[in-house]
N, C-alpha and C positions, 0 to 999 in steps of 0.2 A: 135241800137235797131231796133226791125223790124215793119213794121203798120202793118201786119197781126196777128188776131185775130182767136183763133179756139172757136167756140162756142158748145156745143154738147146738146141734150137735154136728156143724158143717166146719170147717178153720176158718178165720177170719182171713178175709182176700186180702188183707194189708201184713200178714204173718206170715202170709204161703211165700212158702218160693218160687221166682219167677219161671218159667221154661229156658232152657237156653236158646239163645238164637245163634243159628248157625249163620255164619256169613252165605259160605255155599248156595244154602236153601234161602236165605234173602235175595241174592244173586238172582237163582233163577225165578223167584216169582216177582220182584220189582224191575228186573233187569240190571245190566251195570251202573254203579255210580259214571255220571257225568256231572261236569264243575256246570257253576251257573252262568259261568260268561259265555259257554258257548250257546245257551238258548238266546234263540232272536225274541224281538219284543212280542209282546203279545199279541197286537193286530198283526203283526206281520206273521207270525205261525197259525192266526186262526185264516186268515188269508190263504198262505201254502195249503192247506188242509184244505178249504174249500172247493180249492181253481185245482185240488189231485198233485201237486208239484212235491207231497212229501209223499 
């Protein structure tokens, strides 16, 4: 076992409490939840994306 001691005068980030998250304001900065069936495959949306079609 070791004699050093770490003392800090901050709160431990695994003690704090979280922030809440607001759905709302997750909303508007990620946009709405969408299911995953409706994204097309991956070459086909980096494709859309290239040729302007989204």
């Amino acid at each position: 076992m070791s004699a050093y001691t770490f003392r800090s005068s901050r709160p431990d980030q695994w003690v704090s409490p979280r922030p809440t998250r607001d759905p709302a304001r997750l909303a508007a900065i990620h946009g709405p939840l969408r299911p995953m069936q409706d994204e097309p495959p991956l070459l086909t949306g980096l494709l859309a994306r290239l040729l302007g079609l989204r």
